[in-house]
C-alpha positions in Angstrom: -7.9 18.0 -9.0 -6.7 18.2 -12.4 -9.4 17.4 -15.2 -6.4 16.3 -17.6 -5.2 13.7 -15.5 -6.6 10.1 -15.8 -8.3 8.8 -12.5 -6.8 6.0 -11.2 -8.4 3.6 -8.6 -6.5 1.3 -6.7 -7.3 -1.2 -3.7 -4.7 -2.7 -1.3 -4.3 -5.1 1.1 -1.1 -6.8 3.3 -1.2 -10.3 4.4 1.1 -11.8 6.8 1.4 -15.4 8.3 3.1 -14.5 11.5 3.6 -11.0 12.4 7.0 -11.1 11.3 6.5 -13.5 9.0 5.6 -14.7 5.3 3.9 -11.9 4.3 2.2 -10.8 1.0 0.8 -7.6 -0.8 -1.7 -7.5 -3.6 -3.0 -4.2 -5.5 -6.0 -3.8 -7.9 -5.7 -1.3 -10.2 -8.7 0.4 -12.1 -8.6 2.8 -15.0 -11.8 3.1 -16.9 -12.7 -0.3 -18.3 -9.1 -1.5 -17.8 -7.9 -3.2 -15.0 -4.3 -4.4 -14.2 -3.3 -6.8 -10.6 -0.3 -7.2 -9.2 1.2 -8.9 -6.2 4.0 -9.9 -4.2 5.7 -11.3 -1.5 9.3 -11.8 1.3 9.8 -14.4 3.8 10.6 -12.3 6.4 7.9 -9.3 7.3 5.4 -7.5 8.8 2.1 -6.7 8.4 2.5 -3.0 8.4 5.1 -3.4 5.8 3.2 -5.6 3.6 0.7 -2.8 3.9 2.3 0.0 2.9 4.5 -2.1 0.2 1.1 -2.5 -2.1 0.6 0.8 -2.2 3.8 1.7 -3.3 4.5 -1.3 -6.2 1.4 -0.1 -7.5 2.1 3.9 -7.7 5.3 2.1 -9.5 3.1 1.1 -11.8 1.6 4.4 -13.0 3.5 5.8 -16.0 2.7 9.4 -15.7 1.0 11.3 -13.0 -2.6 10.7 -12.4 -5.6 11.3 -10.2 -5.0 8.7 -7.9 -7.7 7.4 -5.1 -6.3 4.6 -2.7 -8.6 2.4 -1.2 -7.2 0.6 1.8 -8.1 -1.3 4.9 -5.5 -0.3 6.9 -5.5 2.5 9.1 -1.9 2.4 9.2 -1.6 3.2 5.6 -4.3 5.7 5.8 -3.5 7.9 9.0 0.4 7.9 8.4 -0.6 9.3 5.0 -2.9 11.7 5.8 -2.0 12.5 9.4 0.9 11.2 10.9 3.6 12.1 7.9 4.0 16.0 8.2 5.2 15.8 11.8 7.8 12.6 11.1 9.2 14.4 8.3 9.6 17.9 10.5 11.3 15.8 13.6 13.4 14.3 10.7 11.8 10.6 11.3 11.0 10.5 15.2 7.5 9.8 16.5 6.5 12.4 18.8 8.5 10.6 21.5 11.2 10.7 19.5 11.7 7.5 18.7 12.8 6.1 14.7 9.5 6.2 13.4 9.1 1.8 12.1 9.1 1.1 8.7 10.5 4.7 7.8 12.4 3.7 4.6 9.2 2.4 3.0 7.3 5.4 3.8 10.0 7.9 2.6 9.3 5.8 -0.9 5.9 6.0 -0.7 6.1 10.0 -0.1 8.1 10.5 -3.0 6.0 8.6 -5.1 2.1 9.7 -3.6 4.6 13.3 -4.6 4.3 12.7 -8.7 0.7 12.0 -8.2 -2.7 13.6 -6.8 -3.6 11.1 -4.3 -6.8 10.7 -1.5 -7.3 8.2 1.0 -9.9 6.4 1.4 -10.1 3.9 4.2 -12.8 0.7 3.7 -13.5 -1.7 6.2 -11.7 -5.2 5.4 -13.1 -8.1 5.1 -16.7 -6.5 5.1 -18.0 -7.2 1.1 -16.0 -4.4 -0.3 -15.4 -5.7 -3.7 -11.9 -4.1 -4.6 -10.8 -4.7 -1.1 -11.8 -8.6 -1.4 -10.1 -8.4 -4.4 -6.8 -6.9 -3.2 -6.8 -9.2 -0.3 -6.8 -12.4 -2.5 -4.0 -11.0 -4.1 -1.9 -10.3 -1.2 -2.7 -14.0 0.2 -1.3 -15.5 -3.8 1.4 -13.0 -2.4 2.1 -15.1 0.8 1.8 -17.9 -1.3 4.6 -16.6 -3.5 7.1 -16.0 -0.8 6.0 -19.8 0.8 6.9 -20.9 -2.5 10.2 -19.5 -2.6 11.0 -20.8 0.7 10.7 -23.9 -0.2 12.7 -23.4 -3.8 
């Protein structure tokens, strides 16, 4: 890694009520002594997509490429990442029995953004006194609470 880039930390969690259903991300973001938090949420989702949606609104956030280390609970997240992705993108977006891999338009924007960064993985167990991930997972429900809210709006 690059010793002139800053180090960024970030934790993620998803959050759905109903699997599809109101759903909600939430991100913690650490640099240093700063710390930034950021959430969201849609009426209509998934899990998964929750999941993978924290990750990318906060590499939206970073302003210039950085170190970045992603905590998350999700396996998803952190096996299509570091496992699964190579072989998606050389079958053009099938699974290995060639179906449309799901969610593939949120992980094509997540590749091109973990792309202007250096990024690991690192997957923590959730709901297990992790600090950043209990963190990130209070955001993500304020982000189901969000998209409840807008419902009712």
């Amino acid at each position: 890694m690059s010793s002139s880039m800053q180090v960024v930390e970030i934790w993620t969690d998803g959050a759905c009520k109903g699997n599809p259903g109101l759903g909600g991300w939430g991100a913690l973001m650490r640099h240093g002594r700063h710390q930034k938090e950021i959430c969201g949420g849609e009426r209509d989702t998934t899990n998964n997509r929750m999941e993978l949606r924290a990750v990318i609104e906060a590499l939206r956030m970073l302003k210039r490429p950085c170190q970045v280390i992603v905590h998350t609970d999700s396996q998803y997240v952190q096996k299509g990442m570091s496992e699964w992705l190579p072989g998606w993108k050389r079958r053009r977006w099938l699974t290995a029995d060639k179906k449309p891999v799901k969610n593939a338009d949120l992980w094509q924007e997540l590749d091109a953004l973990v792309a202007q960064h250096e990024v690991s993985w690192q997957w923590v167990r959730g709901h297990a006194g992790d600090p950043g991930n209990e963190h990130a997972d209070q955001l993500a429900n304020q982000g189901v609470e969000q998209a409840r809210a807008a419902v009712v709006d």
